[in-house]
BANUGU-646502 format. One record per atom (N, C-alpha, C): residue number from 1; chain; atom name; x, y, z. Coordinates in pm, 1 decimal, always signed. Last residue first. Example, Ala and Ser with C-alpha at 12.3 -4.5 7.8 and 13.67 -1.06 7.14 Angstrom:
2
{2,"A","N",{+1285.0,-225.0,+708.0}}
{2,"A","CA",{+1367.0,-106.0,+714.0}}
{2,"A","C",{+1290.0,+3.0,+787.0}}
{1,"A","N",{+1319.0,-569.0,+780.0}}
{1,"A","CA",{+1230.0,-450.0,+780.0}}
{1,"A","C",{+1320.0,-330.0,+780.0}}
//
This chain:
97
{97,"A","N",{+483.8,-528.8,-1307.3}}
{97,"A","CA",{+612.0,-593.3,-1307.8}}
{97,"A","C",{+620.5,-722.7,-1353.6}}
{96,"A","N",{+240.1,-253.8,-1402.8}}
{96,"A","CA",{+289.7,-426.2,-1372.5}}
{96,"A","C",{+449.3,-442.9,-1409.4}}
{95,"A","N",{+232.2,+85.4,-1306.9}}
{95,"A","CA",{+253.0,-33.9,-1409.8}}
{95,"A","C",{+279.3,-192.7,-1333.4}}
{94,"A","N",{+175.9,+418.3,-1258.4}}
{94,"A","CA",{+147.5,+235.0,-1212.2}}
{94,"A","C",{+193.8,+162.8,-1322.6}}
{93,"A","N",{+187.0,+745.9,-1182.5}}
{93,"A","CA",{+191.3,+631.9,-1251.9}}
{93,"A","C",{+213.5,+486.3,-1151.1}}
{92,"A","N",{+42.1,+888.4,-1022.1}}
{92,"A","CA",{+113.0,+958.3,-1127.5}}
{92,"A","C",{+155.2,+832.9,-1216.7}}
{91,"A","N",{-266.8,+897.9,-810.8}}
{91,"A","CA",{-183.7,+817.6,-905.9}}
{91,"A","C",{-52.4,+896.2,-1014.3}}
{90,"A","N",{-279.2,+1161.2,-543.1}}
{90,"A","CA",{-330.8,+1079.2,-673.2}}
{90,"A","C",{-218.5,+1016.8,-732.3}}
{89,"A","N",{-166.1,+1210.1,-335.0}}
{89,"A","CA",{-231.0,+1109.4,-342.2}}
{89,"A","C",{-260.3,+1027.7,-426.1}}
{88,"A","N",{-38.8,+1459.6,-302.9}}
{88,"A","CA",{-178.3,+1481.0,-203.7}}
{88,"A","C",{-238.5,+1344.4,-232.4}}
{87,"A","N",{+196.8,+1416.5,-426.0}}
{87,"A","CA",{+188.2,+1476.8,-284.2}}
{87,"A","C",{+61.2,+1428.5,-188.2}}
{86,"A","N",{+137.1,+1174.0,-640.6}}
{86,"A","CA",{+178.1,+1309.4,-643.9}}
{86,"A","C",{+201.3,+1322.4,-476.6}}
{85,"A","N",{+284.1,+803.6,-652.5}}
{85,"A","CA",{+203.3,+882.4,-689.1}}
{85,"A","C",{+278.1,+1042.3,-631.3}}
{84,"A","N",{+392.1,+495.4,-753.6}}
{84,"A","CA",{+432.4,+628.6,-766.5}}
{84,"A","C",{+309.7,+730.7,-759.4}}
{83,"A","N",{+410.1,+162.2,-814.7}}
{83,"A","CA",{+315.2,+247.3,-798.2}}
{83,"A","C",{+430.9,+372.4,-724.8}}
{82,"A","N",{+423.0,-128.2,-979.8}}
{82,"A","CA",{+515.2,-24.8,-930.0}}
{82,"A","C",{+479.2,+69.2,-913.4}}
{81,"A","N",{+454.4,-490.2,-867.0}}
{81,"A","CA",{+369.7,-362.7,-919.3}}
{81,"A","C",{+446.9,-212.5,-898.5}}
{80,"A","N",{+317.0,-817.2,-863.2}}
{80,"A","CA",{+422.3,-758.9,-894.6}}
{80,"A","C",{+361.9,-610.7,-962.4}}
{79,"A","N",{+198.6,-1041.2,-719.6}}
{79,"A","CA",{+152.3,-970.3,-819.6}}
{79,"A","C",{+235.6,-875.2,-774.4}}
{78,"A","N",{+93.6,-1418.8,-611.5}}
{78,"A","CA",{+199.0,-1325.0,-578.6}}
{78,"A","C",{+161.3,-1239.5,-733.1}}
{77,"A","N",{-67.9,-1718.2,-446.3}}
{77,"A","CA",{-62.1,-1603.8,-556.7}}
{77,"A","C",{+30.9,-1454.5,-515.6}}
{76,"A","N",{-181.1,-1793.1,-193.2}}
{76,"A","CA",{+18.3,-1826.8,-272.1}}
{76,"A","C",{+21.9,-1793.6,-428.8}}
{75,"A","N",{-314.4,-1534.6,-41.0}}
{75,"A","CA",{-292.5,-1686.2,-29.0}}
{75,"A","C",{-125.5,-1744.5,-76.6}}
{74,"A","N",{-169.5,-1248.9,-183.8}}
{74,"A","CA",{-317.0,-1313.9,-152.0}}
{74,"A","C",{-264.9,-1461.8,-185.6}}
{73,"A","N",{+43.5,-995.6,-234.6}}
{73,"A","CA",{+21.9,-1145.3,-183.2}}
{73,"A","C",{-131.1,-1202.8,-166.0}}
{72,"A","N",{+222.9,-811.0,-398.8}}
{72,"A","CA",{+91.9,-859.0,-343.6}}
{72,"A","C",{+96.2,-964.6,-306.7}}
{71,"A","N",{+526.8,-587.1,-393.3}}
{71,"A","CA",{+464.6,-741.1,-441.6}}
{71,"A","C",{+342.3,-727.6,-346.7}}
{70,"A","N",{+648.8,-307.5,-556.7}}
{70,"A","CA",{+562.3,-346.0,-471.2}}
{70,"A","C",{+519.7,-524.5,-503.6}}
{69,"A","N",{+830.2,-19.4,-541.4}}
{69,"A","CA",{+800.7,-127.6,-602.5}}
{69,"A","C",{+744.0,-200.8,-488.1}}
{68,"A","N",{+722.2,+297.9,-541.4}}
{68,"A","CA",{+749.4,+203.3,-449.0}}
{68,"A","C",{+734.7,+106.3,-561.1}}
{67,"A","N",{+906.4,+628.3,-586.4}}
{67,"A","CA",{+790.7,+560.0,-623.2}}
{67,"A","C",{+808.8,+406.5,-544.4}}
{66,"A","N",{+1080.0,+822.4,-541.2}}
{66,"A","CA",{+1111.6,+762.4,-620.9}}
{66,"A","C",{+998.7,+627.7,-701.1}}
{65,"A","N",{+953.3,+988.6,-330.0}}
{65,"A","CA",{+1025.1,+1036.6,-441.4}}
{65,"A","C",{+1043.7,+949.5,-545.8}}
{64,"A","N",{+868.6,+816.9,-150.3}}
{64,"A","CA",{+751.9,+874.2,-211.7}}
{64,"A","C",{+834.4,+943.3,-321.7}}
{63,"A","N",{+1003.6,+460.3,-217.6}}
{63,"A","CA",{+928.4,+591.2,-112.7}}
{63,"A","C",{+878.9,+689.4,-211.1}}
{62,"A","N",{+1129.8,+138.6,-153.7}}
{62,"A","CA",{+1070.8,+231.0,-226.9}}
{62,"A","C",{+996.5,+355.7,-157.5}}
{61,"A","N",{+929.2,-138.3,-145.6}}
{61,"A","CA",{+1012.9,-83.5,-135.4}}
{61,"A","C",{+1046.2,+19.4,-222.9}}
{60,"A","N",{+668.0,-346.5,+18.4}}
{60,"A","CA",{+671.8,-216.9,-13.7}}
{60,"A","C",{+852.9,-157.1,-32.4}}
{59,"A","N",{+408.8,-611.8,+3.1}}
{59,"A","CA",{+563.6,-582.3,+67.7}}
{59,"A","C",{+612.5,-447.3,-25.4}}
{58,"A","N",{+148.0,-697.8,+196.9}}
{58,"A","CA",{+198.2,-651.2,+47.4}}
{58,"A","C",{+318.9,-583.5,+148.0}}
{57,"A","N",{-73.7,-953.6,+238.8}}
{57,"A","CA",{+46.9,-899.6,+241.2}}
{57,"A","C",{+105.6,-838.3,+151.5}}
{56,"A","N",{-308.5,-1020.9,+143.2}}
{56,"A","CA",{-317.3,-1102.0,+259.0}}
{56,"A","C",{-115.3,-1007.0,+306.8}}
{55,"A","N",{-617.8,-920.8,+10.4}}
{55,"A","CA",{-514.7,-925.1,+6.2}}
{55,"A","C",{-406.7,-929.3,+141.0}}
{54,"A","N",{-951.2,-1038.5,-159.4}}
{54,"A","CA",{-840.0,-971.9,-17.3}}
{54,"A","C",{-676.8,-1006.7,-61.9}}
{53,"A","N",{-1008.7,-1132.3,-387.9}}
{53,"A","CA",{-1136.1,-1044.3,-306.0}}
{53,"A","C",{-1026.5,-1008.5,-191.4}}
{52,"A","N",{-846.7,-1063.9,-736.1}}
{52,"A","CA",{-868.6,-1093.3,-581.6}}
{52,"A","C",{-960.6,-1045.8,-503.2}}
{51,"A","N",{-859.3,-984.9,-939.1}}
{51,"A","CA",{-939.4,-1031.1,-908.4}}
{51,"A","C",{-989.2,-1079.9,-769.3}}
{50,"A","N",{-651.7,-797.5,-1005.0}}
{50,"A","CA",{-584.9,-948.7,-1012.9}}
{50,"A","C",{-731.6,-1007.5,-984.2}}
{49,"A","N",{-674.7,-577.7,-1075.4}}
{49,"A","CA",{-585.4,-617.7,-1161.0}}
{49,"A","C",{-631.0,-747.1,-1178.9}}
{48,"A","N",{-844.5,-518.8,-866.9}}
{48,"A","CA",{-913.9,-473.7,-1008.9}}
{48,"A","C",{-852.8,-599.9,-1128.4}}
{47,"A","N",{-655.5,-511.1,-650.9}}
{47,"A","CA",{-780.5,-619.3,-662.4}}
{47,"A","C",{-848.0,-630.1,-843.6}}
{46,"A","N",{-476.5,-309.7,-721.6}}
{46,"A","CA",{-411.9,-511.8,-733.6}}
{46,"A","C",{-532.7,-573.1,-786.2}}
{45,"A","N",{-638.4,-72.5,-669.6}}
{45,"A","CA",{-598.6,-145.0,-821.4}}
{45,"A","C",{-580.6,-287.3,-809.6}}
{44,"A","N",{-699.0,-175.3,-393.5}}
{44,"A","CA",{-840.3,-146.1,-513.2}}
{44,"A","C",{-734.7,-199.2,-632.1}}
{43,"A","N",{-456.5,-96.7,-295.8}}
{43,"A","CA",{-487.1,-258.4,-287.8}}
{43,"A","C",{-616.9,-261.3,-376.7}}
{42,"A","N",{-397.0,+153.2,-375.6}}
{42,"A","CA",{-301.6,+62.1,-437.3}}
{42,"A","C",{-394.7,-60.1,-395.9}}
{41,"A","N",{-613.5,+316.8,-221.5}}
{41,"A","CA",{-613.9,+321.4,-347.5}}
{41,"A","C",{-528.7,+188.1,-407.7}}
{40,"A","N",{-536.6,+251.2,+7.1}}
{40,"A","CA",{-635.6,+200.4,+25.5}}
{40,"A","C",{-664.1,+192.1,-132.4}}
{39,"A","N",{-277.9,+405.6,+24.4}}
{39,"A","CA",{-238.7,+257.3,+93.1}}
{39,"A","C",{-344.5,+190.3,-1.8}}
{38,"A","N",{-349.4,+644.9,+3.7}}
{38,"A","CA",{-255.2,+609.8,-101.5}}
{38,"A","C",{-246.7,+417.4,-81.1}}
{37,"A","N",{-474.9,+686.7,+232.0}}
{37,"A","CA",{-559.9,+694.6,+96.5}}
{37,"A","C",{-469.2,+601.4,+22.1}}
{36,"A","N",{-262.2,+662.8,+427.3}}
{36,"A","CA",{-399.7,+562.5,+411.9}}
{36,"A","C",{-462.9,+538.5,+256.8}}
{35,"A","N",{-140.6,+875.7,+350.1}}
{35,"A","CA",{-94.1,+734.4,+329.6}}
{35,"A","C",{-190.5,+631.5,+352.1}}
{34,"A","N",{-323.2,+1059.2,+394.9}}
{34,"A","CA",{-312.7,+1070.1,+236.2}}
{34,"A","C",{-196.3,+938.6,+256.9}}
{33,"A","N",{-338.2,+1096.2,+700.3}}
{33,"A","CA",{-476.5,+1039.0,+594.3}}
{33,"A","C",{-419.7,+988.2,+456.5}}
{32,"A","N",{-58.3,+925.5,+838.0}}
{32,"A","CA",{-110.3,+1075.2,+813.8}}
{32,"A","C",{-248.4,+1005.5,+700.9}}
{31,"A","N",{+94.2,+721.6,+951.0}}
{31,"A","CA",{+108.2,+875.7,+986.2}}
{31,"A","C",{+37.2,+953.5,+934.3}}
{30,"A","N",{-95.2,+477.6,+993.6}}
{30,"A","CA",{-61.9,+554.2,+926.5}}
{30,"A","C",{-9.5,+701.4,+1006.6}}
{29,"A","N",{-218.4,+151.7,+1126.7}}
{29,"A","CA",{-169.5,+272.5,+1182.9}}
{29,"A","C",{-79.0,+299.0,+1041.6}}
{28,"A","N",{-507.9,-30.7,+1127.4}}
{28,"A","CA",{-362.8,-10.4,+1067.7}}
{28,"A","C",{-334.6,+110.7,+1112.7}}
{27,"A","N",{-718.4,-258.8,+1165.5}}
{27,"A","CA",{-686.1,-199.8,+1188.0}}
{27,"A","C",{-533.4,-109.5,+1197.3}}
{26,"A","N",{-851.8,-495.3,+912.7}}
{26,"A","CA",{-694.0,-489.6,+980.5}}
{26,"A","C",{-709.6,-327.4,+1069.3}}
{25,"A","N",{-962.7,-558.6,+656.7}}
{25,"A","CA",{-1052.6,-606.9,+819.0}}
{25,"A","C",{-892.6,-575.8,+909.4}}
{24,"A","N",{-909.2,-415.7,+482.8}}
{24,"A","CA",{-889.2,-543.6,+475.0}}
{24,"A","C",{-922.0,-616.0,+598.5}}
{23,"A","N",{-831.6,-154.2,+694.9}}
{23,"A","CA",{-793.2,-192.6,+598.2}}
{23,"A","C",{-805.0,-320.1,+559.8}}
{22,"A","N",{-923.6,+118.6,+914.3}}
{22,"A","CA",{-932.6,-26.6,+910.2}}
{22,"A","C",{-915.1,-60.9,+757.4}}
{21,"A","N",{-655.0,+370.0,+1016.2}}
{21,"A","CA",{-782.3,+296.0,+933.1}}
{21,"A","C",{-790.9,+164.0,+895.3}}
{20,"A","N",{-542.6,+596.1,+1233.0}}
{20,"A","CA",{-554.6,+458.9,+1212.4}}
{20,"A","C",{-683.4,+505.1,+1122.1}}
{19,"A","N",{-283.1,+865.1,+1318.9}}
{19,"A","CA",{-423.9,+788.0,+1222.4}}
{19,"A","C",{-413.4,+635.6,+1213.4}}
{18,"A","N",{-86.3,+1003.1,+1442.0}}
{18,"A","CA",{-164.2,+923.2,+1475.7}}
{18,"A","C",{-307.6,+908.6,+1410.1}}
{17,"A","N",{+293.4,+1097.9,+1367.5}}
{17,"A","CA",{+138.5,+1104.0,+1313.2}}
{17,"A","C",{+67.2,+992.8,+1450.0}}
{16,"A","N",{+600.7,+945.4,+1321.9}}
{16,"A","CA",{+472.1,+1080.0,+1364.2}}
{16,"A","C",{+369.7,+1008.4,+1320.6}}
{15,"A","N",{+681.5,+713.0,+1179.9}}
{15,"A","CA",{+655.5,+661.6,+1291.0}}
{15,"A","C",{+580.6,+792.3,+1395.9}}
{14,"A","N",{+640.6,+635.4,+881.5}}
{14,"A","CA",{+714.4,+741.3,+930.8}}
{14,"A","C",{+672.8,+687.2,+1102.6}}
{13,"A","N",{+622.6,+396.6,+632.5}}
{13,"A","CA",{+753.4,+381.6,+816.0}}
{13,"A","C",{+734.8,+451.0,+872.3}}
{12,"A","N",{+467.1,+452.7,+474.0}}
{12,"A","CA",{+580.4,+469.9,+455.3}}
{12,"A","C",{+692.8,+456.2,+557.9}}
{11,"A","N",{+257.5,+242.6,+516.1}}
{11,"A","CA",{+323.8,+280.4,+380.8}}
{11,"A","C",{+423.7,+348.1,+388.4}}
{10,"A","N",{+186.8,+211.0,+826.1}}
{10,"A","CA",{+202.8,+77.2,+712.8}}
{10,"A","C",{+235.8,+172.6,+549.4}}
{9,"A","N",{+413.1,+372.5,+1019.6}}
{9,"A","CA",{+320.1,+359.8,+874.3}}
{9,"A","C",{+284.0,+225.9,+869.9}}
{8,"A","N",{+615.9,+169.1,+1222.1}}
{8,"A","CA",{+554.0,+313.6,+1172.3}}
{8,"A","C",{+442.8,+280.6,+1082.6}}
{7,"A","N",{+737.1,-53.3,+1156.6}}
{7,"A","CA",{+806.0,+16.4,+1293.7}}
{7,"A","C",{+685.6,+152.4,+1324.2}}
{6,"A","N",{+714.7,-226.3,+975.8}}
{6,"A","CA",{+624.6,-282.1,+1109.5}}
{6,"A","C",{+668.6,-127.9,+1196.1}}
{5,"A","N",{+666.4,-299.5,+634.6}}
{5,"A","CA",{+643.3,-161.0,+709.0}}
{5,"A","C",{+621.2,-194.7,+883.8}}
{4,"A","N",{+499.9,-521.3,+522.2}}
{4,"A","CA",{+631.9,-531.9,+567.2}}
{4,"A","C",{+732.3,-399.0,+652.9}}
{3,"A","N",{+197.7,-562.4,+587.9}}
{3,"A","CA",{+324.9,-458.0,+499.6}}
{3,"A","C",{+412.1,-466.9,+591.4}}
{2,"A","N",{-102.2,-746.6,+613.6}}
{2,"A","CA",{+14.6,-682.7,+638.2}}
{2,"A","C",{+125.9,-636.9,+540.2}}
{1,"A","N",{-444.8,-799.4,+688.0}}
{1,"A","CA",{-352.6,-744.8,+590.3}}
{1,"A","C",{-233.9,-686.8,+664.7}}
//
């Protein structure tokens, strides 16, 4: 699994921090737990959404004020999404694109 995110994060770029979590069989670097969470929560929904068993790229634009629009990728299926959440993680809103 990849995010178009390469310099830092895989969710938000920041390029502090040192957390890694394995994601989708991917070992991933995050600045901090609650972008992991936030990372690990958004690919559960897609999967829920879309049925998918993995997800092969998700492209992220967008940040934590304003919320991220988001495409999925698995194989040459593509899923369109707009996820926003609070400080510490939880969902504030989602919707399909």
């Amino acid at each position: 699994m990849k995010t178009n995110n390469t310099e830092g994060c895989a969710l938000c770029n920041a390029t502090w921090g040192e957390y890694y979590r394995e994601i989708e069989g991917e070992k991933m670097f995050f600045c901090c737990n609650i972008c992991a969470d936030i990372l690990e929560g958004m690919l559960n929904k897609v999967k829920d959404e879309t049925g998918w068993n993995k997800i092969d790229y998700l492209e992220l634009h967008g940040n934590y004020s304003s919320g991220r629009t988001c495409t999925a990728k698995s194989g040459n299926e593509e899923f369109k999404y707009y996820y926003r959440t609070y400080g510490d993680g939880r969902v504030m809103e989602y919707k399909k694109l």
